[in-house]
N, C-alpha and C positions, 0 to 999 in steps of 0.2 A: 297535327304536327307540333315538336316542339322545340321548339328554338335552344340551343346552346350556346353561351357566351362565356367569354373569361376576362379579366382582369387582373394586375396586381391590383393589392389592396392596403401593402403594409410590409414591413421589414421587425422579423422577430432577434435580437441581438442571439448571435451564435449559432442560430437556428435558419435564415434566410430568409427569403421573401416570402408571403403567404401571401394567395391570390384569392379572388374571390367570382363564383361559379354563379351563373342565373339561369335557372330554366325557367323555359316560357311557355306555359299551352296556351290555350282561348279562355279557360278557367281560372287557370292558378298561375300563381309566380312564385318559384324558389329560389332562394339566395342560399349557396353551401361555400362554405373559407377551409382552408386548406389545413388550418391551425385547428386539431381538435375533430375532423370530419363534420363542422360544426354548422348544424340549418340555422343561419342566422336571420333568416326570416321565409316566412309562408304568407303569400296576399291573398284574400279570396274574398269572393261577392259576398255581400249583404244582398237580401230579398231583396233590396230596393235599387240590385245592382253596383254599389258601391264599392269598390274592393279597398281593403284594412289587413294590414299586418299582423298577424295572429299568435306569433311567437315573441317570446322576452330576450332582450338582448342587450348590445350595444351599440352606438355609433361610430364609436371606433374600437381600431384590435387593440388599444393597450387596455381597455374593457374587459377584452378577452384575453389576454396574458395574465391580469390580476386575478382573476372570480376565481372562485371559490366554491361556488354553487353550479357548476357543470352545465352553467346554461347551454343548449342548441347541441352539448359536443359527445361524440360518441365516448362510452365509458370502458374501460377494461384494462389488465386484461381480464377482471374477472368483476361485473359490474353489482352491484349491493354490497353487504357484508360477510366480512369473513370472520368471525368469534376468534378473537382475540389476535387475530394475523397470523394464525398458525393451522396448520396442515397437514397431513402424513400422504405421502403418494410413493408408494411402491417400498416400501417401507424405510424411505427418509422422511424428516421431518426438516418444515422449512416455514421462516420467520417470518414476516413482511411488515413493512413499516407498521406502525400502530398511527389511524389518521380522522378517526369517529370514536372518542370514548374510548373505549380498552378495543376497539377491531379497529377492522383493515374496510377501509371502505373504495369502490369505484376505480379500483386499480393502485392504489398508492398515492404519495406524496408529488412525483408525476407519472399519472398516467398517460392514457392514449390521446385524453382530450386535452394535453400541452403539449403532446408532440406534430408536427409540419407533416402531412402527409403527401406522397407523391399522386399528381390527378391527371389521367387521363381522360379522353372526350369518348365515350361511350353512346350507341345511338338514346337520341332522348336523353341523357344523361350527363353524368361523369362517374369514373371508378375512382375512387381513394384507395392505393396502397402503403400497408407500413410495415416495417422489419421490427420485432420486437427481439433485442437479444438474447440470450441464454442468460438469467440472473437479472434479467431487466426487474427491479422493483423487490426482489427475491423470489422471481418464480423461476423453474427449472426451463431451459430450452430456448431455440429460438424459434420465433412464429412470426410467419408471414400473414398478415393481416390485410383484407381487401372489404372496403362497404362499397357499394355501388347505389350513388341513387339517381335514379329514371323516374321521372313522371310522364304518364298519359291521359292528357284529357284533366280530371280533376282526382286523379291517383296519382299519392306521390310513392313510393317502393323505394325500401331499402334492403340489400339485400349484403348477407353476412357471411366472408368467408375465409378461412386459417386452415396453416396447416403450421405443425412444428418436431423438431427434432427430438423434443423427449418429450415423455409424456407429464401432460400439464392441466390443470383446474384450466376452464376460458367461460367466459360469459358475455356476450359483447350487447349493446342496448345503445340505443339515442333516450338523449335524458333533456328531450324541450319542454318547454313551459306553455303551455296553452293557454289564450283568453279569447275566447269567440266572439265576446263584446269588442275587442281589438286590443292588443299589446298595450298596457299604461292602462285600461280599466281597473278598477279599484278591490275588484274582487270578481268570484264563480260564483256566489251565495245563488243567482238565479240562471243556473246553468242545471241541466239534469244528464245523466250518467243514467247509465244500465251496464254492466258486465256480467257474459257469459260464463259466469263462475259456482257450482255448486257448491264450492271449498275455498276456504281461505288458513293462510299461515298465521296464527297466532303467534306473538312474539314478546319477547322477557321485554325489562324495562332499558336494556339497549338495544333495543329493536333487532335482535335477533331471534332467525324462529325458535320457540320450544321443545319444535320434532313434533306437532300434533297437528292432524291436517282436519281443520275442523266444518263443520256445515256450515255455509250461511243460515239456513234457513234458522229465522226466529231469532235470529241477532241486526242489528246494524251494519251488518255488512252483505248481507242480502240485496243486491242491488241487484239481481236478475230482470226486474221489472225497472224501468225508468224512476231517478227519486231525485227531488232539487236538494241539492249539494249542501246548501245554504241549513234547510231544516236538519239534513241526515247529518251532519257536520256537529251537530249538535248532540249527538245520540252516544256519538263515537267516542271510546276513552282516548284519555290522550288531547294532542294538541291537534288532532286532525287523523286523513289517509294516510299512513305508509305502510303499504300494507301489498304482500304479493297474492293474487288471485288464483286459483287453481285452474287452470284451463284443460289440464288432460290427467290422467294420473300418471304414475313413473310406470315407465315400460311399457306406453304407450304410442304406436307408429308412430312417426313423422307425414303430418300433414298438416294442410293450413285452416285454420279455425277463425270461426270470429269469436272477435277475446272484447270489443267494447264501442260503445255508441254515447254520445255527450250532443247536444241539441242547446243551443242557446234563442230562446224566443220570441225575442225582442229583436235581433239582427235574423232571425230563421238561418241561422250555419249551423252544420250538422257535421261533426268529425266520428267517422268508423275506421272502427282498425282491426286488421286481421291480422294473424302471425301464426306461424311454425312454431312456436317458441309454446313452452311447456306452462308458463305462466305471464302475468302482466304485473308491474308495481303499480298501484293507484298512489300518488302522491299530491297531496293539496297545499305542495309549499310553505310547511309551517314552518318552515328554518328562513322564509326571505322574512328580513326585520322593519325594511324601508329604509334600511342604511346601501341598498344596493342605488345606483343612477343609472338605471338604462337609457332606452331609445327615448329620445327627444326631450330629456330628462326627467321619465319617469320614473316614481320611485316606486319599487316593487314591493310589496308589504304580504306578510303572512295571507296566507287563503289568495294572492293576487291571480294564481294560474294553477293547474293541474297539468299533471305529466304523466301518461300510460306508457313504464319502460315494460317493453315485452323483453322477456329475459326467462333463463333456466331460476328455478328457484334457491331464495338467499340461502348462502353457507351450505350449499349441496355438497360441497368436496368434504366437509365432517359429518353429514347427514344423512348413513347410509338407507336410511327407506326412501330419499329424497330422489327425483331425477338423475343418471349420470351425466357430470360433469367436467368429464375428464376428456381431452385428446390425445391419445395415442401416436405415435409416429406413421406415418402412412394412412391414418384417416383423413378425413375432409368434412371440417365443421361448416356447417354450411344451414342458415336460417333465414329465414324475409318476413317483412312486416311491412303492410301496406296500409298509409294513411287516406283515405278519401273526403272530399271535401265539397258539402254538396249546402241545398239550403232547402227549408222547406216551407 
């Protein structure tokens, strides 16, 4: 069984109250705010029993009204990069704020993860709904947006779903920060990763893809077999992971995959994750500088967490051999990705 609870938690000026959501199994505990659909924390055992907080965050919402860095919150409406914040759909062409370097990154200037979402008590759960309008950010239409997250046992599920009046680019993803050692550890360097990915996107020196969807095999980015983060971190050009995995090719059924497995050895917690979702972003937080103060005043630093956003792949809506990206009127975008939380 798992327990649901709610609380206020905090008052956003203009915006209203935001509350804050616990779910409880015998395994896990999760904390979701209303501000952002945002998992402001994940508790789970250590082999030695202990349970620790495993997600990066704040102690309070004015934490979350500032950041920058999209801790805990869902992103969209269309979550990575978009090259240059421009776009052609149906043959209009449409702007979007410019918010990463010359793109559009994670929905805009405000996206989903600063707006108050409406929550319902769903069993095991709660549903977050939101209204995105027509021109919200510069995108066309208005989309009703719903994440639902339920845990059982030690699965937590999130599950993703829109519809809207004109047709529109969407990508929806949670973008948490993971430390298996517990939230405030000082890095992953001895955490090891595996992902299900024969393919990865290569990408320019603004982190968008190339349009080449290239092999792991015989590069550093071959993580199909488990590799500590720490060494492979080292291999990788650049300042770390940010990097979208290929998990199926384009025009590829809708079904659920496992997209990635992370093991940390020393606490034996083990995070898998499956998804619908056509790929995964591995990111190793090379953008937190330790100017950030989270929970309990930790300061989060470069390499401090990793993040698996499952999501359609970056800059699909200009990238015709990419996945489609589009929603139509009368479709129903609808994706889930399940985190489980075990120890070994």
């Amino acid at each position: 069984m798992t327990e649901v609870s709610h609380q206020q938690w905090g008052e956003v000026s203009s915006q209203g109250s935001v509350d804050l959501w616990v779910l409880q199994s015998s395994q896990v505990r999760v904390e979701v705010l209303t501000l952002g659909a945002i998992i402001r924390s994940v508790s789970s055992r250590r082999k030695d029993g202990q349970m620790e907080d495993i997600v990066l965050g704040y102690d309070n919402l004015e934490g979350y009204v500032s950041d920058k860095r999209y801790l805990g919150a869902v992103v969209g409406r269309v979550a990575n990069r978009i090259a240059r914040g421009r776009f052609v759909v149906e043959g209009k062409e449409f702007q979007l704020d410019i918010n990463n370097g010359p793109n559009a990154l994670h929905g805009g200037l405000r996206g989903f993860n600063k707006a108050v979402w409406l929550a319902t008590a769903v069993g095991g759960g709660v549903q977050l709904s939101l209204t995105s309008p027509d021109g919200d950010q510069g995108y066309p239409g208005e989309v009703q947006v719903s994440v639902t997250y339920t845990l059982q046992g030690e699965t937590l599920t999130a599950e993703y779903q829109a519809r809207s009046t004109k047709t529109t680019p969407i990508n929806l993803t949670n973008h948490s920060y993971f430390n298996l050692a517990g939230q405030g550890a000082a890095d992953i360097f001895d955490h090891h990763v595996s992902i299900s990915a024969q393919s990865y996107l290569p990408v320019d020196d603004t982190s968008i893809p190339t349009g080449e969807i290239r092999a792991v095999e015989g590069t550093p980015f071959d993580l199909r077999k488990p590799v500590l983060i720490g060494s492979r971190l080292k291999e990788v050009p650049g300042p770390g992971f940010d990097h979208n995995f290929c998990l199926s090719s384009p025009g590829d059924g809708w079904t659920e995959r496992h997209a990635a497995r992370v093991c940390h050895p020393a606490s034996g917690r083990v995070l898998e994750v499956s998804t619908s979702q056509p790929g995964v972003q591995f990111y190793t937080a090379n953008f937190l500088d330790g100017s950030i103060a989270g929970k309990g005043g930790a300061r989060y630093g470069k390499h401090s967490s990793f993040c698996l956003e499952t999501q359609n792949w970056p800059d699909a809506v200009n990238q015709v051999s990419f996945p489609d990206c589009l929603l139509r009127p009368g479709e129903n975008y609808q994706h889930v990705t399940h985190f489980t939380f075990t120890t070994v």
